[in-house]
N, C-alpha and C positions, 0 to 999 in steps of 0.2 A: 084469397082476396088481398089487395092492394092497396096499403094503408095510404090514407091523402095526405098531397106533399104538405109540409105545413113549417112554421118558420119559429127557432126557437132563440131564445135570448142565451147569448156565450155566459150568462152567468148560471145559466142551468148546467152546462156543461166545466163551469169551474167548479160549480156543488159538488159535482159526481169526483171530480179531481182531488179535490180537498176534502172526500170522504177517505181517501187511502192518504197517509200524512209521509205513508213512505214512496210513494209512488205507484202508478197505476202505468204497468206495459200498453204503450201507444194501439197495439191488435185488442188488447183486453177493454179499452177506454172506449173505440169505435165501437167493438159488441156492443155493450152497456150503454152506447148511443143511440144506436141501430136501434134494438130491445126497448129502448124507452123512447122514441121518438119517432121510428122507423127511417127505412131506407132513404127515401125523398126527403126527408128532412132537411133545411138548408137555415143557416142562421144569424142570425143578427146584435150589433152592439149599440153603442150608441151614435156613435158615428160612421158605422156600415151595414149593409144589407144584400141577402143574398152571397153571403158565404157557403162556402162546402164546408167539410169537415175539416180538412185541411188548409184551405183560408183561413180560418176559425183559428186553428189551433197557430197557426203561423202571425196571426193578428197577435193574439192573447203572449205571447212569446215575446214577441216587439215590444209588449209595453207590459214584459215583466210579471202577469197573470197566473201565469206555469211556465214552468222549464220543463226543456225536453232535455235529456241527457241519456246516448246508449239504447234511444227505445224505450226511453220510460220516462212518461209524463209525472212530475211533482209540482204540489202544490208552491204556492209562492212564498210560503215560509219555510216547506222545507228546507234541512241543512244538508240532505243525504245526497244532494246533486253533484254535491263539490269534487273535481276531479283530485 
Protein backbone atom coordinates (compact mmCIF):
# COMPACT_ATOMS: atom_id res chain seq x y z
CA UNK A 1 0.00 0.00 0.00
CA UNK A 2 0.93 3.68 -0.77
CA UNK A 3 1.14 5.82 1.89
CA UNK A 4 -0.73 9.47 1.00
CA UNK A 5 1.26 12.35 -0.15
CA UNK A 6 0.87 14.68 2.63
CA UNK A 7 2.94 17.96 3.61
CA UNK A 8 5.05 18.37 6.59
CA UNK A 9 6.52 21.32 8.49
CA UNK A 10 10.68 21.69 7.89
CA UNK A 11 10.60 21.94 11.74
CA UNK A 12 9.63 18.37 11.95
CA UNK A 13 12.50 17.58 9.91
CA UNK A 14 15.01 20.07 11.97
CA UNK A 15 13.61 17.85 15.26
CA UNK A 16 14.93 14.69 13.64
CA UNK A 17 18.37 16.75 12.89
CA UNK A 18 18.91 18.16 16.22
CA UNK A 19 18.11 14.69 17.78
CA UNK A 20 21.88 13.64 16.58
CA UNK A 21 23.99 16.83 18.05
CA UNK A 22 26.83 15.31 16.09
CA UNK A 23 25.27 15.03 12.89
CA UNK A 24 23.06 12.94 10.96
CA UNK A 25 24.64 11.38 7.21
CA UNK A 26 22.49 13.20 4.60
CA UNK A 27 21.34 9.00 3.13
CA UNK A 28 20.60 8.24 7.01
CA UNK A 29 18.28 11.76 7.59
CA UNK A 30 16.15 11.00 4.04
CA UNK A 31 15.56 7.14 5.57
CA UNK A 32 14.36 8.57 8.84
CA UNK A 33 12.21 10.92 6.63
CA UNK A 34 10.92 8.51 4.32
CA UNK A 35 10.17 5.93 7.60
CA UNK A 36 8.37 8.81 9.32
CA UNK A 37 6.50 10.63 6.80
CA UNK A 38 6.74 8.50 3.81
CA UNK A 39 7.79 8.73 0.25
CA UNK A 40 5.35 11.38 -1.23
CA UNK A 41 5.96 13.50 1.49
CA UNK A 42 6.82 17.06 0.29
CA UNK A 43 7.26 20.11 2.82
CA UNK A 44 6.73 23.36 4.09
CA UNK A 45 8.02 26.56 6.06
CA UNK A 46 6.71 29.40 6.77
CA UNK A 47 7.33 31.22 3.82
CA UNK A 48 7.23 28.21 1.31
CA UNK A 49 5.50 25.23 0.22
CA UNK A 50 5.68 22.36 -1.56
CA UNK A 51 9.25 21.48 -1.04
CA UNK A 52 11.13 18.16 -1.91
CA UNK A 53 13.49 16.90 0.44
CA UNK A 54 16.06 18.68 -1.08
CA UNK A 55 14.44 22.14 -1.52
CA UNK A 56 13.77 21.61 2.20
CA UNK A 57 16.97 20.93 3.26
CA UNK A 58 18.73 23.63 0.77
CA UNK A 59 16.11 26.25 2.24
CA UNK A 60 16.93 25.38 5.86
CA UNK A 61 20.79 25.66 4.99
CA UNK A 62 20.29 29.45 3.50
CA UNK A 63 18.94 30.63 6.57
CA UNK A 64 21.38 28.72 8.78
CA UNK A 65 18.87 25.80 10.22
CA UNK A 66 21.53 22.81 9.46
CA UNK A 67 24.62 22.62 7.94
CA UNK A 68 25.42 20.30 5.50
CA UNK A 69 29.12 19.46 5.57
CA UNK A 70 30.93 16.17 3.63
CA UNK A 71 27.39 14.52 3.64
CA UNK A 72 26.42 15.13 6.93
CA UNK A 73 23.58 17.13 8.15
CA UNK A 74 24.21 19.13 11.72
CA UNK A 75 22.15 20.68 13.81
CA UNK A 76 22.59 24.61 13.99
CA UNK A 77 24.48 24.69 17.05
CA UNK A 78 26.50 22.19 16.22
CA UNK A 79 30.49 22.88 16.52
CA UNK A 80 31.51 19.57 14.67
CA UNK A 81 31.02 21.15 11.18
CA UNK A 82 33.99 23.28 11.13
CA UNK A 83 36.32 22.48 8.59
Amino acid sequence: MISPAITVSGLEVIEIVSSFSKGIRLSQLHEAVVKRFGPLATFHTSSRVGLDFDDLLVFLEARHQVRIFKGVVFPRSARDFRA
